[in-house]
C-alpha positions in Angstrom: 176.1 208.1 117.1 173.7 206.9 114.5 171.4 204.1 115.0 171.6 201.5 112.3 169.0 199.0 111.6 171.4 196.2 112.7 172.5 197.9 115.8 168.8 198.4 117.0 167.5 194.7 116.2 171.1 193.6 118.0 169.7 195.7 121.0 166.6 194.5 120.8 168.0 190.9 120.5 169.8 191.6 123.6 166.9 192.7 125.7 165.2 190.0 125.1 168.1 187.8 125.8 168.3 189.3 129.1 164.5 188.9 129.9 164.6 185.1 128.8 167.5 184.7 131.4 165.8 186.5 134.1 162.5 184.2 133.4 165.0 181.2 133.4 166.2 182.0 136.4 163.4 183.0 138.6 162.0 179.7 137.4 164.6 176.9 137.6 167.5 178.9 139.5 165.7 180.1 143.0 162.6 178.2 143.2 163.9 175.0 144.9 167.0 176.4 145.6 166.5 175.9 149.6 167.9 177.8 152.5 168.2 176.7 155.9 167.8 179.3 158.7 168.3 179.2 162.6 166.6 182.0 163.9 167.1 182.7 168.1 163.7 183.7 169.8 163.8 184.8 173.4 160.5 185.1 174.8 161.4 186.1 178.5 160.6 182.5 180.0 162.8 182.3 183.0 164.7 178.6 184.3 164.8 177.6 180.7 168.0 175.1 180.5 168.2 174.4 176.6 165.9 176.3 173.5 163.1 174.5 172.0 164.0 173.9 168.6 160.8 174.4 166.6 161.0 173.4 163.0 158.4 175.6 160.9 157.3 174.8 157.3 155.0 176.5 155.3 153.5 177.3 151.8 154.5 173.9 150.6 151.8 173.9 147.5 152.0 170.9 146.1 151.5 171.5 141.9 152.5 171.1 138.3 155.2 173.3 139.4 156.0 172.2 143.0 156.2 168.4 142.8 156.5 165.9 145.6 160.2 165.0 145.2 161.3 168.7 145.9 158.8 168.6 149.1 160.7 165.5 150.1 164.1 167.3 149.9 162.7 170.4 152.2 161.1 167.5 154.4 164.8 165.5 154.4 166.4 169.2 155.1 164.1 169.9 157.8 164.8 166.8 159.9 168.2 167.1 159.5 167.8 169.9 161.7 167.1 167.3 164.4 163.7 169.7 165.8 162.1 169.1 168.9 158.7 170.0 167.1 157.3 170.5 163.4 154.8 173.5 163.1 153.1 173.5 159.7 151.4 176.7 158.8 148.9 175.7 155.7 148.7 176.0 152.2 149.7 172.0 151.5 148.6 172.5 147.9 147.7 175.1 145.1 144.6 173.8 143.6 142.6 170.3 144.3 145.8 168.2 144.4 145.0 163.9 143.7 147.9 162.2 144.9 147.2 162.4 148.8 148.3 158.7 149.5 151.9 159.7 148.4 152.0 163.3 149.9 150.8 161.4 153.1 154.4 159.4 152.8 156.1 162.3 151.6 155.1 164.2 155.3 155.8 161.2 157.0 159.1 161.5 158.4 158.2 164.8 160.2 156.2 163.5 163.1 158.8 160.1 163.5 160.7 162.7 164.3 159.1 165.0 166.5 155.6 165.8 167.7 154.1 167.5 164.4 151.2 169.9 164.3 149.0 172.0 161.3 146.7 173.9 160.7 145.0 175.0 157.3 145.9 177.5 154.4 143.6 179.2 152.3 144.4 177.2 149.4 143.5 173.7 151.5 139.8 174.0 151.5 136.7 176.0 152.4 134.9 178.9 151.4 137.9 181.1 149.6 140.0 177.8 148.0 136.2 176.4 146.5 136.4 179.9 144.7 139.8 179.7 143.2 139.2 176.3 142.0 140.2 174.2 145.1 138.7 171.6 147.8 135.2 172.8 148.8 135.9 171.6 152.6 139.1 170.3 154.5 138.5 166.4 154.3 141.1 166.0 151.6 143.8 167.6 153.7 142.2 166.3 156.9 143.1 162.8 155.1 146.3 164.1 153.7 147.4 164.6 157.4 145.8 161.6 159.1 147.9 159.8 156.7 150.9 161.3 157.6 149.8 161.1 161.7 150.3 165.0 161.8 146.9 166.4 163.7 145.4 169.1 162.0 144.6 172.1 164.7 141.3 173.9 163.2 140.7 176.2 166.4 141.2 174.2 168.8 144.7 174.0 171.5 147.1 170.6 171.9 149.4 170.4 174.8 152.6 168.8 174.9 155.7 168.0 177.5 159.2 168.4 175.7 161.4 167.9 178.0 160.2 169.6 181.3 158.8 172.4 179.2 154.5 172.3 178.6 153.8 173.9 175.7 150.5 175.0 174.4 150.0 174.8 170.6 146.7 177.3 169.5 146.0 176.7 165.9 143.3 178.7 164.0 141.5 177.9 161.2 142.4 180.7 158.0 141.1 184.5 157.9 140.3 184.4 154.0 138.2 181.2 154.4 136.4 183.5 157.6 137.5 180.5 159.5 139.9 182.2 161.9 138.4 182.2 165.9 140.8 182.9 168.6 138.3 183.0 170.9 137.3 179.3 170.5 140.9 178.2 170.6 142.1 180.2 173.4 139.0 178.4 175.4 139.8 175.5 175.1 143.4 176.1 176.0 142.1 177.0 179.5 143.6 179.2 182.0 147.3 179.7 181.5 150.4 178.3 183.9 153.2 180.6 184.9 155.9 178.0 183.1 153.8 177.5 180.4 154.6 178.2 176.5 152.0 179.7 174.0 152.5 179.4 170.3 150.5 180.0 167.9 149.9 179.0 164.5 148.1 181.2 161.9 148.4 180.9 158.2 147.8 184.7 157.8 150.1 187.4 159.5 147.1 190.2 158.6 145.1 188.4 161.0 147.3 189.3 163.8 145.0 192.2 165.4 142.5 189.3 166.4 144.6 187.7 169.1 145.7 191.2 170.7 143.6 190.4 173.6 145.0 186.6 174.3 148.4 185.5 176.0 150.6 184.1 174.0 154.2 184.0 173.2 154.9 183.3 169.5 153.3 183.4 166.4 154.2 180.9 163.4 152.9 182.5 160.1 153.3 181.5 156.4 151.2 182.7 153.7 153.3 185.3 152.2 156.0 183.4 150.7 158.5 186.3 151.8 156.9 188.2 149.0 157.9 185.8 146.4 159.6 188.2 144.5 161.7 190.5 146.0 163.0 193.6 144.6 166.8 194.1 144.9 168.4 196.6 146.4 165.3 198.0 148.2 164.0 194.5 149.4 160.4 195.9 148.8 158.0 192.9 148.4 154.8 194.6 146.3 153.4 191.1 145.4 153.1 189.7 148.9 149.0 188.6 149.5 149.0 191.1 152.9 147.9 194.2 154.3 150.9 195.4 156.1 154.2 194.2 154.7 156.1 195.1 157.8 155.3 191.3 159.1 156.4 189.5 155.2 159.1 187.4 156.8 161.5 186.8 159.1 161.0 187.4 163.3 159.4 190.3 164.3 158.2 192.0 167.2 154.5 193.2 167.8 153.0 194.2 171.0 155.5 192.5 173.4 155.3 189.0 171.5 156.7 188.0 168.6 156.2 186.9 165.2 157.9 184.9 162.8 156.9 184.2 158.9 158.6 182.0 157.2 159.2 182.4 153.3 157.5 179.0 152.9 159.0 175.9 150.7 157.1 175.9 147.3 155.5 178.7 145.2 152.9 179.6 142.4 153.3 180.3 139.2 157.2 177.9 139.8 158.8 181.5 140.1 161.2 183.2 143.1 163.5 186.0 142.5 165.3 187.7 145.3 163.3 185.0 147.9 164.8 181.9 148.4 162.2 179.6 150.0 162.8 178.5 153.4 163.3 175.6 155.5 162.9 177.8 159.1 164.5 176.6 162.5 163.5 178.5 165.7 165.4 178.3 169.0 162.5 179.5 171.3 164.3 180.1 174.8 
């Protein structure tokens, strides 16, 4: 069949057609196009009556392209879920974001609910964000937090009592900033009780091989945003930030604990495809 002039700019036309409707979508079809997911998590514990429902947020990136009213509607989603704890796994903004007062109100409703915890990205501050034009240190997001009475865990342990369960929270600072030390928070955890619970939270899921020598149960990880964009069919995530994309999202096993990555709430660049973000629910029993 011959190709005519109008038949190949009509082809061309419709390429391009299709490429502007795959941008469109990517940007304002997926990106705060929320999903909420209950995920059960067994970790052995025996005389356990009821799950802990642990609430996990991530990746929220606060920016031009992720504003405050669409972290307010995954905050509203989230404690709808009616959680028995809020784990927050970094990455509260993109670049040096101003408005901390009204982010601070925004996160507010998360710890009226339940006890909330956090510990920092590698967008929030230090020695990597400073480099990709972000907070030099962690006092803006230390005040972002205070403000929003959520404590920020940078290597250190908090213990809580929900219900008649102790749980042990061991957050570490981020592996890109070469802030991560499990040995430091592990230490000041103490010595571990039989019925006790071990979680801990780490932006990174790459920096997994440094806590193969500490007890713990589960792992809360962000960072990855599920890959961001996903390619169909073969679910392959090539643009997710990690060394081993076996841990991208979802729970997963690893050594006899587990690990769970959520897809996170916000995004860069304002695009998803194939990666809905996440507002993440775990029943740890």
């Amino acid at each position: 069949m011959k190709l005519t002039r109008r038949k190949f700019v009509a082809g061309i036309g419709g390429l391009g057609a299709m490429a502007g409707g795959g941008l469109a979508y990517m940007r304002f079809g997926e990106s705060d196009w929320f999903e909420q997911t209950i995920t059960p998590c067994a970790t052995g514990q025996t005389g356990v009556a009821d799950p802990l429902r642990v609430l996990h947020l991530s990746d929220l990136h606060a920016s031009d392209v992720v504003p405050l009213e669409m972290i307010a509607r995954a905050v509203k989603l989230g404690v709808e879920m009616k959680p028995d704890l809020v784990v927050m796994t970094g990455d509260f903004w993109t670049d040096k974001f101003h408005h901390i007062n009204a982010y601070s109100e925004v996160l507010g409703p998360l710890s009226d609910v339940a006890p909330t915890f956090a510990v920092a990205g590698n967008h929030d501050g230090g020695r990597w964000a400073q480099s990709a034009s972000g907070w030099a240190t962690l006092d803006p997001l230390r005040e972002l937090l205070g403000g929003a009475r959520i404590p920020l865990l940078w290597n250190e342990s908090a213990v809580i009592t929900v219900g008649s369960r102790q749980v042990t929270l061991l957050g570490v600072g981020d592996s890109w900033a070469g802030d991560c030390a499990p040995f430091r928070t592990f230490a000041s955890a103490g010595d571990r009780r039989p019925d006790e619970l071990r979680l801990v939270l780490n932006h990174n899921p790459d920096a997994k091989d440094e806590f193969k020598d500490y007890d713990w149960d589960v792992m809360f990880c962000g960072h990855t945003h599920g890959g961001q964009l996903r390619i169909p069919l073969l679910g392959s995530t090539p643009f997710a930030p990690v060394r081993d994309h076996g841990y991208v999202a979802g729970l997963n096993p690893w050594q006899g604990r587990q690990i769970f990555t959520t897809r996170g709430v916000g995004n860069l660049h304002g695009m998803r495809f194939n990666c809905r973000p996440e507002i993440s629910l775990l029943l740890v029993s």
